[in-house]
C-alpha positions as CSV (number, residue, x, y, z in Angstrom):
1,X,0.0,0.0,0.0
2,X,1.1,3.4,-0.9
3,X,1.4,5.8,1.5
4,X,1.0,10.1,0.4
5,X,3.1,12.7,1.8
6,X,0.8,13.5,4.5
7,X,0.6,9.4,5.3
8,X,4.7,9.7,5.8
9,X,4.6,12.2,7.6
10,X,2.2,10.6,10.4
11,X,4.6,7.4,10.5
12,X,7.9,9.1,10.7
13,X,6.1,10.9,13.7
14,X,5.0,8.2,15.1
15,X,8.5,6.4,14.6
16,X,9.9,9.1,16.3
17,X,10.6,11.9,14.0
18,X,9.8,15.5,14.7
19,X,7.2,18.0,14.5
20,X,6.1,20.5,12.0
21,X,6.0,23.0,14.3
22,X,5.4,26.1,11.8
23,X,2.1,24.3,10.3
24,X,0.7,23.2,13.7
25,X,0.8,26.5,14.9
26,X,-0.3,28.5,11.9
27,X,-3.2,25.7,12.0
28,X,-3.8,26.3,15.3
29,X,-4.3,30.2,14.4
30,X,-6.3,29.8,11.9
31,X,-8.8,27.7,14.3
32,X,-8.2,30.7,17.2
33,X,-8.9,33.1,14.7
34,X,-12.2,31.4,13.4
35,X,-13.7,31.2,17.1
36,X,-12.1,34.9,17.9
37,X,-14.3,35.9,15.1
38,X,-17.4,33.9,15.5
39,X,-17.5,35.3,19.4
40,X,-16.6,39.0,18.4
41,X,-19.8,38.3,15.4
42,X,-22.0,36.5,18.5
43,X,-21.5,40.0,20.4
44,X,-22.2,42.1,17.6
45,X,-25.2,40.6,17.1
46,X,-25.9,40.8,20.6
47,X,-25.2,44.2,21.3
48,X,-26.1,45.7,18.0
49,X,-28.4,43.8,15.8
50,X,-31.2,42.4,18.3
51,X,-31.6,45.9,19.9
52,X,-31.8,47.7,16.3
53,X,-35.0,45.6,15.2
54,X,-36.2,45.6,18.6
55,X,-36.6,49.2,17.9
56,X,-38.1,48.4,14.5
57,X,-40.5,46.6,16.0
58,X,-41.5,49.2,18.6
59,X,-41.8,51.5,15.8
60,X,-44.1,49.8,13.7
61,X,-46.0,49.1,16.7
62,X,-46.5,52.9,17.7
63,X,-47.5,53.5,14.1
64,X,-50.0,50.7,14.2
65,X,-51.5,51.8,17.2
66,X,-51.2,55.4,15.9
67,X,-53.5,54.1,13.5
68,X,-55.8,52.2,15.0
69,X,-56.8,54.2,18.7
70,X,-58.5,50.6,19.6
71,X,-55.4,48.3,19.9
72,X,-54.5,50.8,22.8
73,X,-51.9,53.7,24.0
74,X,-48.3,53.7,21.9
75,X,-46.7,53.9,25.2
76,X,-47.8,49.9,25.6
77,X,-45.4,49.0,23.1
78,X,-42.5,50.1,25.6
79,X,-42.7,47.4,27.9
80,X,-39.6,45.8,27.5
81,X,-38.2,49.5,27.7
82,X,-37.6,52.2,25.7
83,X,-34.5,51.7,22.9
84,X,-33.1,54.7,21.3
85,X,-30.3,52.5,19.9
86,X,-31.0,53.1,16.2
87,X,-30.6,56.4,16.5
88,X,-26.6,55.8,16.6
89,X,-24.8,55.9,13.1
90,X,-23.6,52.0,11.9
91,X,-20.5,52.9,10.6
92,X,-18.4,53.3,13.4
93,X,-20.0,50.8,15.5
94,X,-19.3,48.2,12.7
95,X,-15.8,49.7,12.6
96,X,-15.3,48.9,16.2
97,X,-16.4,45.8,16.0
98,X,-14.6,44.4,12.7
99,X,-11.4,46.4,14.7
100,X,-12.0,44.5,17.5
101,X,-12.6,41.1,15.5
102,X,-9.3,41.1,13.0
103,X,-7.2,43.2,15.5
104,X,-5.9,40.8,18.1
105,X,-6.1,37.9,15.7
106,X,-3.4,40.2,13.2
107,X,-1.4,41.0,16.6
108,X,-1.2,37.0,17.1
109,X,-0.2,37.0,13.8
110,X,2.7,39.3,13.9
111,X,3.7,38.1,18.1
112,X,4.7,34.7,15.9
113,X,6.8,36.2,13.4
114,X,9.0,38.1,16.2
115,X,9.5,34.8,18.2
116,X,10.2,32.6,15.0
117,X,12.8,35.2,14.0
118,X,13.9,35.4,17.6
119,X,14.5,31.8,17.8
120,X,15.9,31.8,15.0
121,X,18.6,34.0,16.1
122,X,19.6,31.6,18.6
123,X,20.9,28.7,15.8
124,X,24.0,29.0,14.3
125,X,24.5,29.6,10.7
126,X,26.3,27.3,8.8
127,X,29.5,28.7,6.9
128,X,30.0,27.9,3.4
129,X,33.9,27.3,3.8
């Protein structure tokens, strides 16, 4: 049975021979950086999104009842209390939060180039002589 490149490199490791270290960790990254994103999304939504048609839906509530005296006062439609949150301008808030999504994952990033060039400036170089 022939085995690929990826199939070698599991039996030399478990034979004893070493790690990719450089692709494990920028694998590793890339899954950090997915869930970093995902949660930094997950708040967004949270903090942005649900309270913005929240207030859609209290709007077209007060105009319905506007309307229509007999489905009651439009101060009944404030019962979960009163949102003034898309009164605020998207732009920067979405700026924020895509800042605060690729930011630490680019820092991350950058934190493992300066140790692997670092580290590497612990090996010696080999001369040519």
């Amino acid at each position: 049975m022939e085995l690929g490149k990826a199939g070698k490199d599991r039996q030399n490791f478990r034979d004893g021979g070493s790690m990719n270290w450089k692709l494990g960790f920028f694998r590793l990254w890339i899954v950090a950086s997915a869930c970093w994103a995902a949660v930094v999304a997950w708040l967004f939504y949270i903090a942005v999104v649900a309270p913005r048609s929240l207030a859609a839906l209290q709007d077209a509530c007060i105009e319905a009842r506007r309307a229509e005296p007999a489905l009651g006062s439009p101060f009944d439609c404030f019962a979960k209390g009163m949102n003034f949150d898309y009164v605020l301008p998207l732009g920067p808030i979405v700026a924020k939060y895509l800042a605060l999504a690729a930011g630490p994952m680019l820092v991350a990033f950058l934190f493992w180039f300066v140790g692997a060039w670092v580290v590497a400036g612990f090996y010696r170089r080999r001369s040519k002589r």
